[in-house]
C-alpha atoms as an extended CHARMM CRD file, in Angstrom:
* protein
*
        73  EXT
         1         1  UNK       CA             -4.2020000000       -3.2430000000       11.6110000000  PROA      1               0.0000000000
         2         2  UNK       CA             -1.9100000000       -1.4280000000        9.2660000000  PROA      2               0.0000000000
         3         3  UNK       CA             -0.4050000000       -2.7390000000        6.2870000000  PROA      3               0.0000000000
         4         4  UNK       CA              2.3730000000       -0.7160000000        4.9810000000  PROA      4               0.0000000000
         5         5  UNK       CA              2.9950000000       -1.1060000000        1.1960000000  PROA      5               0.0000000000
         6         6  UNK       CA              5.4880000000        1.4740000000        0.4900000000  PROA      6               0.0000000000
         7         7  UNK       CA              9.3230000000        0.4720000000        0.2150000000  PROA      7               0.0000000000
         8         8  UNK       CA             11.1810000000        3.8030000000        1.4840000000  PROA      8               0.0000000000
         9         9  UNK       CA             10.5140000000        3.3800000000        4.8180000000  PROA      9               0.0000000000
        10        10  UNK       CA             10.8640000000       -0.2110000000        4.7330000000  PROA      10              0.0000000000
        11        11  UNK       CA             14.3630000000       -0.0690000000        2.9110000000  PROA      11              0.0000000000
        12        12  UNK       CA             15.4200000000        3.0350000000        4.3880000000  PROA      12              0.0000000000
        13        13  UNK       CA             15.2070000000        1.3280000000        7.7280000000  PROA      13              0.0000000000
        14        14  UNK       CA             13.3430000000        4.0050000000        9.3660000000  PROA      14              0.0000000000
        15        15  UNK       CA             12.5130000000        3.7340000000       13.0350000000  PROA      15              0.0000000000
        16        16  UNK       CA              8.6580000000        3.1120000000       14.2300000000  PROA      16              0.0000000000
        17        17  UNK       CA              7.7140000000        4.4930000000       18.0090000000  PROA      17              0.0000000000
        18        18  UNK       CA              6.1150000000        1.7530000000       19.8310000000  PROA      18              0.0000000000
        19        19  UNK       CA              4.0060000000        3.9840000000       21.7490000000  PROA      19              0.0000000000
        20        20  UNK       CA              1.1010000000        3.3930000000       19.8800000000  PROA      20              0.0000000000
        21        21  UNK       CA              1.1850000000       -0.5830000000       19.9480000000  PROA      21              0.0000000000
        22        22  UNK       CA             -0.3570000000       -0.3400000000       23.7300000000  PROA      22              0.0000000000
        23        23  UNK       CA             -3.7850000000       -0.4100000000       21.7870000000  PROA      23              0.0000000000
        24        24  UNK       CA             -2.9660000000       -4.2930000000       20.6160000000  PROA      24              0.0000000000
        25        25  UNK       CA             -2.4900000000       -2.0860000000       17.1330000000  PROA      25              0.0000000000
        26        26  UNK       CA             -0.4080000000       -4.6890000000       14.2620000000  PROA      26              0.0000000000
        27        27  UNK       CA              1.7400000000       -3.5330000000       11.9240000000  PROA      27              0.0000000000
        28        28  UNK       CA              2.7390000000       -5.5150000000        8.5540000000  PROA      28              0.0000000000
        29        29  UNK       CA              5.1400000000       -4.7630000000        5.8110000000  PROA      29              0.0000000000
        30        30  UNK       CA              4.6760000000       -6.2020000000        2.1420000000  PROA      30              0.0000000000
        31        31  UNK       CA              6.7900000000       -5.3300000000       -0.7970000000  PROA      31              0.0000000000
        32        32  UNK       CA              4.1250000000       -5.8390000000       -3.3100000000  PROA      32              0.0000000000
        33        33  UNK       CA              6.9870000000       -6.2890000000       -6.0350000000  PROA      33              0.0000000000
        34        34  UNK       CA              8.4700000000       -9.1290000000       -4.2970000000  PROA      34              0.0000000000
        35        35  UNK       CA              4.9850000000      -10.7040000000       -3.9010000000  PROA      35              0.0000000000
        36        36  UNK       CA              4.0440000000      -10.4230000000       -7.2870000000  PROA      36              0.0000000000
        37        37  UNK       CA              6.8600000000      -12.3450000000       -8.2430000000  PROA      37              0.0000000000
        38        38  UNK       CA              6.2360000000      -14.8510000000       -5.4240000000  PROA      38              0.0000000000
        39        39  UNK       CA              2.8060000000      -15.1510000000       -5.5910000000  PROA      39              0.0000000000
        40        40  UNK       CA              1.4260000000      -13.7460000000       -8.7620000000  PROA      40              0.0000000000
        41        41  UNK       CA             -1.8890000000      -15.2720000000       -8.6010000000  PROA      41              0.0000000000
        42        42  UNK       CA             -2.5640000000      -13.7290000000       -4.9850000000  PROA      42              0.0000000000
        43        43  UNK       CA             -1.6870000000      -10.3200000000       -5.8700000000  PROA      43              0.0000000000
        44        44  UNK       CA             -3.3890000000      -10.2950000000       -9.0920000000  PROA      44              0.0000000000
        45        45  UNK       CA             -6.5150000000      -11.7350000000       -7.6810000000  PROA      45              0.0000000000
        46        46  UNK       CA             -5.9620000000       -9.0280000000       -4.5210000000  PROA      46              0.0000000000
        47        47  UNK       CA             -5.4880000000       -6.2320000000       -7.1900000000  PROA      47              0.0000000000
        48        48  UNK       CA             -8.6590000000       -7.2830000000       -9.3680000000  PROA      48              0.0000000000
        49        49  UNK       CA            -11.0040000000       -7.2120000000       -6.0440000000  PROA      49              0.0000000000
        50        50  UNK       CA             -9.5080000000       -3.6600000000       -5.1410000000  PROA      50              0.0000000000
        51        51  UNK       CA            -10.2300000000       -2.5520000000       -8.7290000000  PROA      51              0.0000000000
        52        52  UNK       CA            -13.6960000000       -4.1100000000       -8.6830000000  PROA      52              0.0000000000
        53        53  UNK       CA            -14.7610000000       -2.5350000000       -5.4410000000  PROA      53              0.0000000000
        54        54  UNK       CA            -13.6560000000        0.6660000000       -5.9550000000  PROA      54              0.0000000000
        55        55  UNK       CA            -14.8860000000        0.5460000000       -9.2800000000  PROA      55              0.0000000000
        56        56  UNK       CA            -18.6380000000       -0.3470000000       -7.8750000000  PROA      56              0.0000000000
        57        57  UNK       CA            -18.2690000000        2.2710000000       -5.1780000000  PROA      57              0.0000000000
        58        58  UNK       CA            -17.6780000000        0.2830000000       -2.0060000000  PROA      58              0.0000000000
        59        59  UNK       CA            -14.0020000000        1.7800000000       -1.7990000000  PROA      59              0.0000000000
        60        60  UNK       CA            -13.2080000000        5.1960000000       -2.4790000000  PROA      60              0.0000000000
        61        61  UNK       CA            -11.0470000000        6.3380000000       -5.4520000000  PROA      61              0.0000000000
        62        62  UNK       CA             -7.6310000000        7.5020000000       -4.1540000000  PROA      62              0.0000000000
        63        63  UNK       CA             -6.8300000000       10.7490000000       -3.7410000000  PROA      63              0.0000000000
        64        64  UNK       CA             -4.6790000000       12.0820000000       -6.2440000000  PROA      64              0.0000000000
        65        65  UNK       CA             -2.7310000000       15.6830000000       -7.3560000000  PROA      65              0.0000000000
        66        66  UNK       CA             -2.0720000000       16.1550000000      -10.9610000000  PROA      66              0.0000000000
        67        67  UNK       CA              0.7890000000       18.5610000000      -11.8210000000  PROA      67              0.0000000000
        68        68  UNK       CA              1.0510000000       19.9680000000      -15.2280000000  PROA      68              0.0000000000
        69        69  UNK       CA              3.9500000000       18.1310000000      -17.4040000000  PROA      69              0.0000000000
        70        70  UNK       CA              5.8340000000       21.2800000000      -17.5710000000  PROA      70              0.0000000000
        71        71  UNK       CA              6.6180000000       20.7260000000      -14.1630000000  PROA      71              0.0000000000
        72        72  UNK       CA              8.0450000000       17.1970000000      -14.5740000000  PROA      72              0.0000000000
        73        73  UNK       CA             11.5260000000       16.9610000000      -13.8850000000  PROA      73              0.0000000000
């Protein structure tokens, strides 16, 4: 399963191959905006137990690259 929680592919209308759906693979979009306005409840509960696991070491920390603000545009 693959849950895909960015918008710029999702409002850009970009095209997905179906080549790799032939492994009974599923694909979901949610625009975590629109949800949160929807169902605030749900994603605030969903974002608390994301925070708490990662938090207590059962998820990993995102990877992250820090640019210094001189380079900010």
């Amino acid at each position: 399963r693959f849950v895909e929680i960015g918008k710029r592919d999702i409002y850009g209308d970009t095209k997905l191959g179906l080549y790799p759906f032939r492994q009974n693979l599923a694909f979901y979009g949610v625009d975590l905006g629109l949800m949160s306005l929807s169902h605030p409840g749900a994603v605030r509960e969903l974002l608390a137990t994301v925070y708490r696991l990662t938090a207590e070491g059962v998820l990993p920390m995102p990877e992250s690259t820090h640019y210094p603000l001189a380079e900010a545009a």
